[in-house]
C-alpha positions as CSV (number, residue, x, y, z in Angstrom):
1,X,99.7,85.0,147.9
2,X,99.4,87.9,145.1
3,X,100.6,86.9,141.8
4,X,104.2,87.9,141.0
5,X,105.3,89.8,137.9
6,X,106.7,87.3,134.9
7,X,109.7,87.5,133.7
8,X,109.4,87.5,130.1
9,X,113.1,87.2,129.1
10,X,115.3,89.3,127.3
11,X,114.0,91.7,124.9
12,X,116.1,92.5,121.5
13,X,116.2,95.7,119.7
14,X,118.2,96.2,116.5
15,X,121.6,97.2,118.0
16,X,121.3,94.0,120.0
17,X,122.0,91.5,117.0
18,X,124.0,90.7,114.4
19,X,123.0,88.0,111.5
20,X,125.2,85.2,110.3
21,X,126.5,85.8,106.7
22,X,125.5,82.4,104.4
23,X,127.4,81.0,101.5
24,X,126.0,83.1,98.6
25,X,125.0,81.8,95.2
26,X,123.7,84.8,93.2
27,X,126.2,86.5,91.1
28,X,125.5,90.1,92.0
29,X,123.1,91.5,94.9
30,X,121.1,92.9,92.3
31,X,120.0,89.4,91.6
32,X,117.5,89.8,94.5
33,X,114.2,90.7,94.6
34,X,112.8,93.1,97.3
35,X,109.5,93.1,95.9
36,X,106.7,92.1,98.7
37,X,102.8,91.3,98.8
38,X,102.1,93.7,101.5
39,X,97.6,92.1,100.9
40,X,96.2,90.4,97.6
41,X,96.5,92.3,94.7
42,X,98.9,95.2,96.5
43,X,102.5,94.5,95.3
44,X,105.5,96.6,96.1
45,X,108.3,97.0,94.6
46,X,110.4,97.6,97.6
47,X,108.9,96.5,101.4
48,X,109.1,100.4,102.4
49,X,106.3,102.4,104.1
50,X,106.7,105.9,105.1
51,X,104.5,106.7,108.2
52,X,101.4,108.5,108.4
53,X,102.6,111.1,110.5
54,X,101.7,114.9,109.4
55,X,105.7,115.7,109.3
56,X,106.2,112.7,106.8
57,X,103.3,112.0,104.8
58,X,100.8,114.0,102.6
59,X,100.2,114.1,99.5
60,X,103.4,114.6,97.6
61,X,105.2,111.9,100.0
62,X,102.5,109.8,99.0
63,X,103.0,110.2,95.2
64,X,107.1,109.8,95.0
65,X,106.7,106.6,97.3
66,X,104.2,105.1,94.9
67,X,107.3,106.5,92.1
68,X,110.0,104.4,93.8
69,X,107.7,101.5,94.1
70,X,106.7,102.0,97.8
71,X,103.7,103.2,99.7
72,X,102.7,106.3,101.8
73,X,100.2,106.2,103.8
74,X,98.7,109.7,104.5
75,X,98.3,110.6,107.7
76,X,94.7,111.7,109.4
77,X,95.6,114.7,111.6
78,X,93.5,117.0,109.4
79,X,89.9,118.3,107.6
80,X,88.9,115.0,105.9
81,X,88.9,116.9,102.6
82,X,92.5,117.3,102.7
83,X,92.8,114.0,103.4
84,X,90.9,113.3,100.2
85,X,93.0,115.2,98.1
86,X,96.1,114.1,99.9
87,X,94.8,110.3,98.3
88,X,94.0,111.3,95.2
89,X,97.6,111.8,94.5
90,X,98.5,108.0,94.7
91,X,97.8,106.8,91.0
92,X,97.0,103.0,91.8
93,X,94.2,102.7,94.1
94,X,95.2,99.7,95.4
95,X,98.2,101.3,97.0
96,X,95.3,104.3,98.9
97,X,95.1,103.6,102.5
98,X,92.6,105.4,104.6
99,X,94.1,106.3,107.8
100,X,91.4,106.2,110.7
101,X,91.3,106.1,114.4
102,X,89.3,104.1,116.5
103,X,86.6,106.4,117.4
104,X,82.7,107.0,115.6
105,X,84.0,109.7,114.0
106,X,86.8,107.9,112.1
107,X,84.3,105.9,110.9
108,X,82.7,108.7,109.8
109,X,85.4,109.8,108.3
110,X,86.3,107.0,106.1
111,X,82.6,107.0,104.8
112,X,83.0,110.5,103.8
113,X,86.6,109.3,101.9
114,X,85.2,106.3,100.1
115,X,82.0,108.4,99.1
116,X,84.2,111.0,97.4
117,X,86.7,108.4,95.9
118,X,84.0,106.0,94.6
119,X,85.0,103.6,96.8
120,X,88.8,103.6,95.0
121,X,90.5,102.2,98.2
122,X,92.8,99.5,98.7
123,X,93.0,99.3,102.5
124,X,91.3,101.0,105.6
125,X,94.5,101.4,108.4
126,X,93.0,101.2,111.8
127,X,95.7,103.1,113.7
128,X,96.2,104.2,117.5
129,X,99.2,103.9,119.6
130,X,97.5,100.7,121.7
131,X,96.1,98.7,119.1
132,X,95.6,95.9,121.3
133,X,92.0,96.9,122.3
134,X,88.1,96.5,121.8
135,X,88.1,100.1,120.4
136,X,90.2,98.6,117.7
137,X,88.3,95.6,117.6
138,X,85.2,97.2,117.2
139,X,86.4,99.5,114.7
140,X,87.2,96.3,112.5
141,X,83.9,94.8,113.1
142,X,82.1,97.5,112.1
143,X,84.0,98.2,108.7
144,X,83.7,94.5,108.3
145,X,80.1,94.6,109.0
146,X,79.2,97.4,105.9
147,X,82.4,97.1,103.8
148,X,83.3,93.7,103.8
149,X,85.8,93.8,100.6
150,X,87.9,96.0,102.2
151,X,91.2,95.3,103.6
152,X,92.2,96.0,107.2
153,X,95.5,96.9,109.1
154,X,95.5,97.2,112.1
155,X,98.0,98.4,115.2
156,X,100.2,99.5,117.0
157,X,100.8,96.0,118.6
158,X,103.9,94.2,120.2
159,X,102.8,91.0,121.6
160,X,101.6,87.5,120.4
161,X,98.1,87.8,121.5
162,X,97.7,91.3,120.0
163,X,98.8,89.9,116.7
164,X,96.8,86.6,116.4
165,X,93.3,88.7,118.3
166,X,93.9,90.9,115.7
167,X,94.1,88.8,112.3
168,X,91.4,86.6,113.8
169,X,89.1,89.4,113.8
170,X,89.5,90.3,110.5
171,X,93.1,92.2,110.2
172,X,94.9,91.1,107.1
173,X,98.4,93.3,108.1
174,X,99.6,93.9,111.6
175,X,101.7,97.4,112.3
176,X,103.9,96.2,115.0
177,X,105.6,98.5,117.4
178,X,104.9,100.4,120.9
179,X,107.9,102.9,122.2
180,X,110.6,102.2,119.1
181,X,109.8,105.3,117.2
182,X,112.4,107.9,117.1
183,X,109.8,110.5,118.2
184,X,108.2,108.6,120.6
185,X,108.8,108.7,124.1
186,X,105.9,106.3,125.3
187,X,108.4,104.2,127.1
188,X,110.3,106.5,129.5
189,X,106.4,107.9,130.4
190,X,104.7,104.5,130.9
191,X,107.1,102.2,131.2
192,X,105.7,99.9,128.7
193,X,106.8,98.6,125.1
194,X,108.1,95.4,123.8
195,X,112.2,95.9,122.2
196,X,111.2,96.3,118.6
197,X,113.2,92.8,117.0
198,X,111.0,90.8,119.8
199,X,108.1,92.3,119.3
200,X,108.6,91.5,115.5
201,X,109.5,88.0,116.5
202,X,106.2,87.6,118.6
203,X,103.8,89.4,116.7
204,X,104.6,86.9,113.8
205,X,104.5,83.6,115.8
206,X,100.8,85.4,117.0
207,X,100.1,85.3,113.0
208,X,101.5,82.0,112.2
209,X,98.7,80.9,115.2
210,X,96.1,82.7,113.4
211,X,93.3,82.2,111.5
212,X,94.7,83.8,108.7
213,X,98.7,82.4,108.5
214,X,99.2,84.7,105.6
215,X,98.4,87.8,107.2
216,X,101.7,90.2,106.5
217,X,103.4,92.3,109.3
218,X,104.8,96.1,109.1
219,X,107.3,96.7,111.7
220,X,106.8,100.3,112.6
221,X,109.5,101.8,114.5
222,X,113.3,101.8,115.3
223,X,114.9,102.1,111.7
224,X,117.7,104.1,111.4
225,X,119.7,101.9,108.4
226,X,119.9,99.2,105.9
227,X,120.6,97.1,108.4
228,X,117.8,97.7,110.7
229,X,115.5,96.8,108.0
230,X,117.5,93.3,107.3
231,X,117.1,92.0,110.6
232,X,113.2,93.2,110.9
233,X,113.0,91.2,108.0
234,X,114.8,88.5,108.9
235,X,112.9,88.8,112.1
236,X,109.3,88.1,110.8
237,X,108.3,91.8,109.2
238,X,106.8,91.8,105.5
239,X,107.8,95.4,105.0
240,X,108.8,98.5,107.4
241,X,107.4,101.7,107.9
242,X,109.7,104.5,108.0
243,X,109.4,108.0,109.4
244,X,112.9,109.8,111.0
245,X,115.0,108.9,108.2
246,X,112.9,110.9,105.9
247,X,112.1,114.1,107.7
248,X,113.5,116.8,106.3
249,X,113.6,115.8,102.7
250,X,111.9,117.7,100.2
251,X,108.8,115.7,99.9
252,X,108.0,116.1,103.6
253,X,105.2,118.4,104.9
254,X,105.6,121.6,106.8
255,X,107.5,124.8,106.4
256,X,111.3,125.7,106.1
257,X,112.3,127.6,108.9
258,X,116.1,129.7,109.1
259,X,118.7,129.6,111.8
260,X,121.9,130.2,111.7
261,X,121.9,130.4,107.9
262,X,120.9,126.7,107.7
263,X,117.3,125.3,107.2
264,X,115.2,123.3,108.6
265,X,111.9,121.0,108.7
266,X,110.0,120.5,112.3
267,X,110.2,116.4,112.4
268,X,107.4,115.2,115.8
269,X,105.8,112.2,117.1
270,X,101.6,112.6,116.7
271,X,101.4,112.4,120.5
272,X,104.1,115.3,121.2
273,X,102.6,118.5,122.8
274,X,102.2,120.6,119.7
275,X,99.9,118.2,117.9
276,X,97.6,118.1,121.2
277,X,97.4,121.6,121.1
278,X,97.4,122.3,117.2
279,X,94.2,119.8,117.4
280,X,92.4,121.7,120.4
281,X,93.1,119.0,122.8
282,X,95.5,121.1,125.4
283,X,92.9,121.4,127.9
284,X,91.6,117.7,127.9
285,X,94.7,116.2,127.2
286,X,97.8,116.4,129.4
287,X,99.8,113.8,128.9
288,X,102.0,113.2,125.9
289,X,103.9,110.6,125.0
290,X,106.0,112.2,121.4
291,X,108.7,114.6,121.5
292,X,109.9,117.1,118.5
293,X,112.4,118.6,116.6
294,X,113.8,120.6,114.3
295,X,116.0,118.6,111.7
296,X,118.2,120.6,108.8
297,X,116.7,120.1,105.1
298,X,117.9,117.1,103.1
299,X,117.2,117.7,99.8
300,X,115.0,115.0,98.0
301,X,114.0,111.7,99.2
302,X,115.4,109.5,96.5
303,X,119.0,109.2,97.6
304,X,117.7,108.1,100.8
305,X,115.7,105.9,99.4
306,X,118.3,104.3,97.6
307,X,120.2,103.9,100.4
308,X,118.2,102.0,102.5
309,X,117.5,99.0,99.2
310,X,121.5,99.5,98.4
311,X,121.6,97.9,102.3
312,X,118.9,95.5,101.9
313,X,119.8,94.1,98.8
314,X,123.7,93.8,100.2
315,X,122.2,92.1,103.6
316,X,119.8,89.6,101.0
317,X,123.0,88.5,99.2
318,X,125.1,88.0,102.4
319,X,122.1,86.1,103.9
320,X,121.6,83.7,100.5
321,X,117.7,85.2,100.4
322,X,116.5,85.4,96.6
323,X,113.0,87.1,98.0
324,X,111.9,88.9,101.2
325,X,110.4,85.9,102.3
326,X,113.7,84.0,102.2
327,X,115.3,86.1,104.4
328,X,113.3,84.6,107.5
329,X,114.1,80.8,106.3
330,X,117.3,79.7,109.0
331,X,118.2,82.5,110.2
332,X,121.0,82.9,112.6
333,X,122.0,85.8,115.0
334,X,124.3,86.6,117.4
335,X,123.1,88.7,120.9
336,X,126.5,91.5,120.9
337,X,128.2,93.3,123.4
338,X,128.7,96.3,123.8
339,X,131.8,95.8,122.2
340,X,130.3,94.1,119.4
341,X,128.2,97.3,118.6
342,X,131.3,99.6,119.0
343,X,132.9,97.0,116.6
344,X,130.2,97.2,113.8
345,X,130.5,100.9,113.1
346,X,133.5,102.8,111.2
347,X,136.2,103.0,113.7
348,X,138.8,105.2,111.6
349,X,141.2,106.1,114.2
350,X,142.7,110.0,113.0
């Protein structure tokens, strides 16, 4: 008899939940404190990320982040002497993370980086879209092997097994999250992901079953709010990593384009077709999994910023969590309707 597929239950995304308000006991919301440990001696002020994709972050994206108290992580489509440069803007070096790939290259690559930087690196990110594989594995052996100080984070991972392989290997912070990007069309062409809540949900239980318990998590993918980032941390994530909500602000990469007498910024997932063929890869590579578009200009990135902590420090104070790590002690959630969604959004009726 041939072995049946498992059902693996019901997967959550964000629109799916709803968490239980708690009796408060701080006086205001700005009692809380978003700060987070995303690895030893790497402390953020707020537990925001934006992505290393080459329409979010370079080097000015970078240098504001580090200004509001995030992180950017530049991204590694490009000559590694941009990259370079692109680091040199970040200030702490702590807070520089070398984007690589999986490949001989990459490693090359990061040599090249820490050669020019004098080794003034905080963390090497170890980053394709199925980070659950010996490629990945070996990458983190071999950096382990020659550069043992430095720290490694690793994905894109969804699953238990992924997470806990991964930190026992050597990874000190998981990037969860396969299909939940707002670029990303990996599910609809493979049919496989994890819904981003669970995935957050599994991938820490993975790290609690670790070697390394403490190992922190960055849920990549799926944020669209405040709110979204409440329940990923609620759910297990340490931080987020954020890419749609900031394309088109100022700090983004790429040129403004016209239309209609409005502007615009090109906003794309680094699998879509244009990065294939912008990186020569149009004739080897035929498959893509990312989508583009064009999304009108924003203005700067602080207001959005704001935003986002205005929600989590509201969602803190609702849930009684002091810290970000409070927010995932008894937490309760609802599973909504469809009704329940429609209900949860400004229904002004004109």
């Amino acid at each position: 008899m041939s072995n049946q597929p498992v059902d693996m239950g019901m997967g959550l995304s964000f629109d799916d939940v709803l968490l239980v308000p708690e009796k408060g006991t701080a006086l205001s919301r700005d009692d809380v404190d978003t700060s987070v440990e995303l690895y030893p001696g790497m402390k953020l002020g707020i537990p925001l990320i934006s992505a290393n994709m080459d329409t979010v972050t370079e080097g000015k994206m970078a240098e504001v982040m580090e200004e509001l108290g995030g992180v950017g992580i530049p991204h590694r489509f490009c000559l590694v002497e941009e990259q370079i440069e692109f680091l040199k803007r970040i200030t702490d070096p702590r807070k520089r993370i070398v984007n690589i790939g999986s490949g001989e290259c990459e490693f090359n690559r990061l040599e090249k980086i820490l050669l020019d930087l004098d080794g003034q690196v905080g963390a090497v990110l170890v980053d394709i879209a199925h980070g659950h594989s010996n490629n990945v594995l070996f990458q983190a052996e071999r950096i382990k092997e020659k550069y043992p100080h430095l720290v490694l984070i690793g994905g894109n991972v969804a699953t238990r097994e992924a997470a806990k392989e991964l930190v026992n290997t050597g990874f000190s912070v998981i990037k969860v999250g396969v299909g939940p990007g707002a670029a990303c069309s990996t599910r609809s062409m493979t049919g496989c992901g994890v819904p981003q809540l669970s995935a957050i949900m599994a991938c820490r239980e993975g790290i609690d079953q670790s070697s390394n318990p403490e190992a922190t998590l960055i849920g990549d993918g799926g944020i669209k709010t405040g709110g979204d980032i409440v329940k990923a941390l609620a759910f297990g994530a340490d931080t987020v990593m954020i890419g749609s909500v900031l394309s088109g602000t100022d700090e983004t990469p790429g040129r403004v384009v016209e239309k209609d007498f409005k502007q615009y910024k090109l906003y794309r997932g680094m699998a879509s077709r244009s990065v294939i063929a912008q990186r020569g890869l149009k004739e080897k590579v035929k498959f893509v999994e990312g989508v583009e578009q064009w999304v009108p200009l924003k203005g700067t990135m602080a207001p959005v910023i704001n935003k986002l902590i205005d929600g989590i420090k509201s969602g803190m104070s609702y849930l009684n969590a002091g810290t970000i790590r409070d927010l995932r002690d008894n937490v309760r959630y609802y599973r909504i309707s469809a009704n329940g969604l429609r209900e949860s959004f400004p229904n002004i009726l004109l």
